[in-house]
C-alpha positions in Angstrom: 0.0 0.0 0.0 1.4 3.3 -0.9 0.6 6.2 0.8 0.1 9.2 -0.9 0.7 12.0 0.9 -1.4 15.8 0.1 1.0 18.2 -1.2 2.0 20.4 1.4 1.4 23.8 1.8 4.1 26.6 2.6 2.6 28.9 5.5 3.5 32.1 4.8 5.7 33.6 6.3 3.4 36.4 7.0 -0.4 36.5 7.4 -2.3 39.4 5.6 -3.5 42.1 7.8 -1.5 41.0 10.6 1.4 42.9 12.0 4.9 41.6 11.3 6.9 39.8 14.2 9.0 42.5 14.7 6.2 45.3 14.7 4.1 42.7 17.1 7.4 42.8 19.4 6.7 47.0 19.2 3.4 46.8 19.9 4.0 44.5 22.9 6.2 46.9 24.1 4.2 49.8 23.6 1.1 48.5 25.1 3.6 47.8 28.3 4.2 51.7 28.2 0.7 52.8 27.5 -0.3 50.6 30.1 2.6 51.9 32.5 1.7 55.4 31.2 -2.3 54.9 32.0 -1.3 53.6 35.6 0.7 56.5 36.2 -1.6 58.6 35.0 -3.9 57.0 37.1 -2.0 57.5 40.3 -1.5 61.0 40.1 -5.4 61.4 39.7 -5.3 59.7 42.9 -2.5 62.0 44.4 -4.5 65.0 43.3 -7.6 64.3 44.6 -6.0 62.9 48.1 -4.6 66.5 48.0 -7.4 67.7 46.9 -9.4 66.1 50.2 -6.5 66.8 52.7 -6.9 70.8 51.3 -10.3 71.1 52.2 -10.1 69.1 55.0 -7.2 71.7 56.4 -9.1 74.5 54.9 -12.6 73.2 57.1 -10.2 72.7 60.4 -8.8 75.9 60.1 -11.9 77.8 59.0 -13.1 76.0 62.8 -10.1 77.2 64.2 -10.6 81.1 63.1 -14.5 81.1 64.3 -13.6 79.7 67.9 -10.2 81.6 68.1 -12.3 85.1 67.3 -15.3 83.9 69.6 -12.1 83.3 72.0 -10.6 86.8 71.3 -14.4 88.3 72.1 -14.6 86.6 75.1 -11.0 87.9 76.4 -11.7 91.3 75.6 -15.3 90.8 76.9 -12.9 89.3 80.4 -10.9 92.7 80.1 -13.3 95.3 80.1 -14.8 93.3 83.3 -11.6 93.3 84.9 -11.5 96.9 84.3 -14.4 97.9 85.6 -13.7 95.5 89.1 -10.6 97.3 89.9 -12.1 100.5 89.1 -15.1 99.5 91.8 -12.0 97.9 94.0 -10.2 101.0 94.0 -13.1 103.0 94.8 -14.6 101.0 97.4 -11.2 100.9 99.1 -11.0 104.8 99.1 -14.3 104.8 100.8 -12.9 102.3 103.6 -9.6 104.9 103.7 -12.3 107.9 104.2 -14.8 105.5 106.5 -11.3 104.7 108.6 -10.9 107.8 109.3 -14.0 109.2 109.9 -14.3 106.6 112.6 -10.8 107.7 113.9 -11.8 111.2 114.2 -15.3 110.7 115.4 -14.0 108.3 117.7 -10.6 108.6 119.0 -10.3 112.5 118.2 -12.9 112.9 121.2 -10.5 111.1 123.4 -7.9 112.8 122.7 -9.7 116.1 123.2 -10.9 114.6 126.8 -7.3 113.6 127.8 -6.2 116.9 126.6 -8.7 118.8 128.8 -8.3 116.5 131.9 
């Protein structure tokens, strides 16, 4: 029995409408930097809107931070115009205890002194 074998067929070496091996080698290589590219990309959107966040997060804090340090700013000057008007009322109450003291001493003691005097 002889076998008869079908003629064979040379594969091109190339296929229509398909990129050549070295241009397939390229475009490996470039999707690897588009890819790399994209993902960087990627990561600095993620950068800038973590920045973006922590920003208005400090901004909010220290927009919090103004408001209570005025409010505590209207309370100390609220605190020194008190303190003002106590020491004013301190100092004048103790003049009246200086004049009271020596009313008393004159009222008082003067007339015993005068009495001693004329005895």
């Amino acid at each position: 029995m002889k076998i008869h074998a079908a003629p064979v067929t040379q594969i091109p070496e190339t296929v229509p409408y398909a990129p050549s091996r070295k241009s397939a080698v390229q475009t490996d290589a470039r999707d690897s930097v588009e890819i790399a590219g994209q993902n960087i990309i990627e990561l600095l959107n993620r950068a800038v809107q973590a920045a973006d966040a922590n920003t208005k997060q400090a901004l909010d804090v220290a927009q919090k931070l103004s408001r209570q340090l005025r409010v505590a700013e209207e309370r100390v000057a609220d605190l020194e115009t008190d303190l003002k008007h106590y020491k004013d009322r301190a100092a004048r109450a103790e003049n009246w205890l200086k004049y009271i003291s020596s009313e008393i001493e004159q009222k008082f003691f003067g007339s015993d002194d005068r009495v001693r005097r004329e005895a």
